[in-house]
N, C-alpha and C positions, 0 to 999 in steps of 0.2 A: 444434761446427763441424768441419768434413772437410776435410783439406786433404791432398796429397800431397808427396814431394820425390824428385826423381833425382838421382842422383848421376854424376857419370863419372870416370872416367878412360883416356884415350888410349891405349887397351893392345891386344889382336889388336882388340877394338872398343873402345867408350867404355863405362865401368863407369857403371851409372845406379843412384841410390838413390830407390826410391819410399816413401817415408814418410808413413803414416796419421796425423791429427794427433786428440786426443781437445780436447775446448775448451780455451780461450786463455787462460783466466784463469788466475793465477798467485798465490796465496795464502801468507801465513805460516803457520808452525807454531807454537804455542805447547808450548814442552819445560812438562813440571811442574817447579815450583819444591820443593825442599826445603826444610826450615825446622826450626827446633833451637830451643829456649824454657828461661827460668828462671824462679824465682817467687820473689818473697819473700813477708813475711808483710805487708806493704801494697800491692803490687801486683806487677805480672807484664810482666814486658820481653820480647819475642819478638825473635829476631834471623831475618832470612829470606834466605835467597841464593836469587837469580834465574840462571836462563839465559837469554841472550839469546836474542828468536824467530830461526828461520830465516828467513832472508828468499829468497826465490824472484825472481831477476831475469827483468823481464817480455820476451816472446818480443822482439827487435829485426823492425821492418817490414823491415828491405834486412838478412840475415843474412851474414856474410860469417867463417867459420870456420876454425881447422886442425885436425887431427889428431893425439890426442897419447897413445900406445901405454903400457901400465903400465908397463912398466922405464923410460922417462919422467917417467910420473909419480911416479916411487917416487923419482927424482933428481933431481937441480938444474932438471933441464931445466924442469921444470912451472914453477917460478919463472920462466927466463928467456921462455916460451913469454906468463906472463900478464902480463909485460913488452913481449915484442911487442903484445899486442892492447893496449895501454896507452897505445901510439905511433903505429900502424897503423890501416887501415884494417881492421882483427881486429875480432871483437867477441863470439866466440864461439869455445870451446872443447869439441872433442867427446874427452872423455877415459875409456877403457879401465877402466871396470865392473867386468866380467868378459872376459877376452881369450877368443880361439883355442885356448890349453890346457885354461880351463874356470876361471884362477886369478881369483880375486875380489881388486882393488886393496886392499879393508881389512877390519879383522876384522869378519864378521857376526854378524848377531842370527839371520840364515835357517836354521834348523834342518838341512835339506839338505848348505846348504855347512859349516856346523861339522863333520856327521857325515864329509861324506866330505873334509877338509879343505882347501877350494876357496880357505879365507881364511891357511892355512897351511903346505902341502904344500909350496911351494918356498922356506919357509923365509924369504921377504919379504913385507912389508904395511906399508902407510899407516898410523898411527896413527889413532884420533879427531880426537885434537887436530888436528893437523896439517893434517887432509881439512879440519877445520870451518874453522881458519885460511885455505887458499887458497881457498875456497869465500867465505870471510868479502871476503877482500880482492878475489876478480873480484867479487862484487856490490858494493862499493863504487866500484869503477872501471865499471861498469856491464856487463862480461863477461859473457854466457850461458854457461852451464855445463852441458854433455849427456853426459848420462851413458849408455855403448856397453855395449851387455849382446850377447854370442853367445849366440845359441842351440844350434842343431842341431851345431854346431860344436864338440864338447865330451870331447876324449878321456877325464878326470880325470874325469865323471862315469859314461861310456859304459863305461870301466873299473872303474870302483868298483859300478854297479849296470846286471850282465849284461843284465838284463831290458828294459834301456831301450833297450840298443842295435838298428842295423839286424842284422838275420839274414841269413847264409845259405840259400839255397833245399837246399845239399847235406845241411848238418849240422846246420843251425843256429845255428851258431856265429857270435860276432860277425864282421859283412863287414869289411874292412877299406880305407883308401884306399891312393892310389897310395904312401903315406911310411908304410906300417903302420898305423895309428890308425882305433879304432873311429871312428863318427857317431851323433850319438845319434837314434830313431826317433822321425821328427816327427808320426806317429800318436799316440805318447805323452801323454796329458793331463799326468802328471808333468812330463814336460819343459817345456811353457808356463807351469806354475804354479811352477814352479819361479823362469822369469824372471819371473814378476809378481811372485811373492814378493822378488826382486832390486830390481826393479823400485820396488814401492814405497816398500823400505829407501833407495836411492839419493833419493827426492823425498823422503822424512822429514829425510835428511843436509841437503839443502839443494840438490840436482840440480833445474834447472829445467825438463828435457826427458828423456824416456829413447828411445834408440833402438836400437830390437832391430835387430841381423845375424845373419848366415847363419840368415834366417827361410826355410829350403829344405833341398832333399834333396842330398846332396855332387852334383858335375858330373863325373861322371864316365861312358863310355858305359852298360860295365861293369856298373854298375849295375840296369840295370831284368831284365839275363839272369841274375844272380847272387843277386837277391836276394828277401824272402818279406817279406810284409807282413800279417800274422792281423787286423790295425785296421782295415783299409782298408776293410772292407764296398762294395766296389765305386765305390769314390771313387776319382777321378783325383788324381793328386800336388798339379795344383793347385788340386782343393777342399779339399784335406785342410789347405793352405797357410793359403786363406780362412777354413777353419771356424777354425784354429787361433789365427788373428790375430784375428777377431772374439768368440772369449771374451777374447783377452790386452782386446783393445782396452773391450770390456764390462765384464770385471775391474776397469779402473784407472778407468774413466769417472766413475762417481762421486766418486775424491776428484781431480777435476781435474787428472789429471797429463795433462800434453802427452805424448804417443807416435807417435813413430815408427819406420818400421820399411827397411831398404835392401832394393833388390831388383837382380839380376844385368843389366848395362847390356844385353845381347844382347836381353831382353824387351821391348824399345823398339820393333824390327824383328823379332825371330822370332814367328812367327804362331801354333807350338806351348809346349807349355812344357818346352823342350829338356830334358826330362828331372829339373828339379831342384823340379816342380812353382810355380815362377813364370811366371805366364801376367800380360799389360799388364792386361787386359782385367777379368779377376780377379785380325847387324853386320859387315857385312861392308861394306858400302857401298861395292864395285870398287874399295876402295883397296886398291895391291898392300902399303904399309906406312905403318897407321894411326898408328904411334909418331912418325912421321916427316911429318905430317901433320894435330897437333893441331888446326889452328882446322878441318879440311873434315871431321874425325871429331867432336868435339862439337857441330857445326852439322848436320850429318845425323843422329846422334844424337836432339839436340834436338828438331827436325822431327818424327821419327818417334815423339817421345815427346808430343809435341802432336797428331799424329794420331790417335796409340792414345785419349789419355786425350780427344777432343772425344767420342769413342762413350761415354764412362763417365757417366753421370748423377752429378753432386755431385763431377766430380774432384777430388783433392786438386790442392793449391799443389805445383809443383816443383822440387826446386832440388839444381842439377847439385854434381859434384864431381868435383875436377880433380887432375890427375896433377902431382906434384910431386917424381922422381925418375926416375934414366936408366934405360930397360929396353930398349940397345941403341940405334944410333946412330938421331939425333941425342944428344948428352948434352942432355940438359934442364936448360934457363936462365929469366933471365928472359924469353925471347923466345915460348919455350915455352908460359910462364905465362900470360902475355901473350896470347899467341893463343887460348888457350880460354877466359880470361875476357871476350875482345871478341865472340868465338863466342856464348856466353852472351846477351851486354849486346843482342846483332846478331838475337837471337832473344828478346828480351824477360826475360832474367832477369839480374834485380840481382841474386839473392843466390847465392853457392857457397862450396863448404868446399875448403878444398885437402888432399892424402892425401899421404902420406910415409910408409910402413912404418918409417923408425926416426924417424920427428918432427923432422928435421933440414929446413928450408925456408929456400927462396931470397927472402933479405929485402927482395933489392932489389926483387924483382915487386910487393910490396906497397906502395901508396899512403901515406903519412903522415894520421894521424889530424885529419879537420877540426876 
């Protein structure tokens, strides 16, 4: 099954996530059991220790999610977070994989991130135990659990292996963004197997959805005069995007993992693919201050991402994501909250996640659990 999701939040436009979904079914893992024996000289006693299977909690029909950043999850906060979805109208948590700098939440098995120490470099990580513990206890309270993998986004790799990186057209040299830091080049087959290899470590742990970010080329203009692409064989940024996502999404199909993937809200309404190779297809909306303005920016938004996706044969499902912190006046409250989730409801979708860069959310927005 194919489904999509948007994401937004109320920012110069509405930040939209379109996420590819691979089918729905949701299966256990059997871990192998070890086992230890004696014998004597009339018979033979086995003693066996089991690990419990994984359990994969099934997709919820009306998803309704937060956002919860690894220095989060590395802290109390994850506890108090899967607390809230315990009382709330929550029921799903999208928790930090792999971040922005490239650091992986726990130690890995992926060869990649060992070498270039993506599970240890800054010196913090999740245990086993501990992952499998809150992983244990949201599927018991019936929690979804998605696990956020960056892609292109990845300075600790882009550093550690030159080759991966975007180039310079002058030197070759790695390009850099506007805060210094490589991007890694989404031509690169390396870098998609890379998250799949993430990827399906995260749904062996017991992750019931993985969804890939900054599946795109950094946003910057900058870029397309500055930079050299030797991969490209005459491919536009956003085939390179498609081809790229249809092996990730090929890759994991067969052992049933749900994937999805976000895409930059402006592609809802820009008719190009402003540069970062996200096209709808494959936000300005006369508001003079969208921040100021949430319910008439995710309602147009919304619109325009049901327009694009009625031309798409097989669209996926949608499902917005909403701004849950102040980025200049108003301060954002409940009312805030409030307003983009009726936007949503006004435009036919039950389900969205709420965004907070440090995971700190307005409780009172959220409904009590029926």
């Amino acid at each position: 099954m194919t489904a999509r999701r948007i994401g937004t939040i109320a920012f110069f436009t509405a930040l939209l996530a379109c996420q590819q979904f691979a089918d729905k079914r949701a299966q256990g893992l059997n871990l192998p059991a070890s086992s230890t024996g004696s014998a004597t000289a009339s018979s033979t006693a086995a003693r066996i220790e089991t690990v419990a299977p994984v359990v994969h909690v099934p997709t919820p029909d009306t998803l309704r999610g937060l956002y919860v950043n690894r220095w989060a999850a590395l802290g109390s906060k994850l506890d108090r977070l899967i607390n809230v979805a315990r009382t709330t109208e929550i029921n799903a948590l999208v928790i930090d994989v792999k971040d922005d700098r490239g650091f992986v939440l726990y130690r890995s098995s992926v060869p990649l991130a060992r070498e270039i120490g993506a599970d240890t470099a800054d010196g913090h990580w999740m245990s086993r135990t501990r992952l499998r513990a809150a992983l244990d206890t949201m599927a018991a309270h019936g929690i979804y659990p998605i696990a956020r993998i960056v892609v292109a986004k990845d300075p600790l790799l882009a550093q550690k292996k030159l080759d991966l990186a975007i180039k310079r057209k002058s030197d070759l040299k790695p390009w850099l963004d506007k805060n210094g830091n490589p991007w890694l080049d989404p031509h690169q087959r390396v870098v998609w197997q890379y998250a799949v290899d993430l990827a399906r470590e995260a749904y062996e742990l017991g992750f019931s959805e993985v969804q890939f970010d900054y599946v795109r080329f950094p946003d910057e203009k900058r870029l397309i005069t500055e930079t050299v692409y030797p991969l490209a064989n005459g491919r536009s940024r956003a085939q390179v995007i498609r081809d790229q996502l249809g092996f990730v999404r090929a890759a994991l199909k067969p052992r049933g993992i749900r994937v999805t993937a976000d895409v930059f809200g402006l592609t809802a309404t820009d008719t190009t693919d402003m540069g970062i190779g996200q096209r709808w297809e494959r936000g300005t909306y006369r508001i003079r201050n969208p921040n100021a303005h949430p319910y008439e920016t995710i309602n147009r938004a919304l619109k325009d991402a049901i327009a694009r996706s009625d031309s798409v044969r097989n669209a996926a499902l949608i499902i917005p994501w909403y701004q849950d912190f102040t980025l200049g006046a108003p301060r954002y409250g409940v009312s805030q909250i409030r307003a983009q989730k009726k936007a949503g409801y006004d435009n036919g979708f039950q389900s969205w996640i709420l965004w907070n860069p440090k995971s700190n959310y307005t409780l009172a927005a959220l409904e009590p659990r029926s």
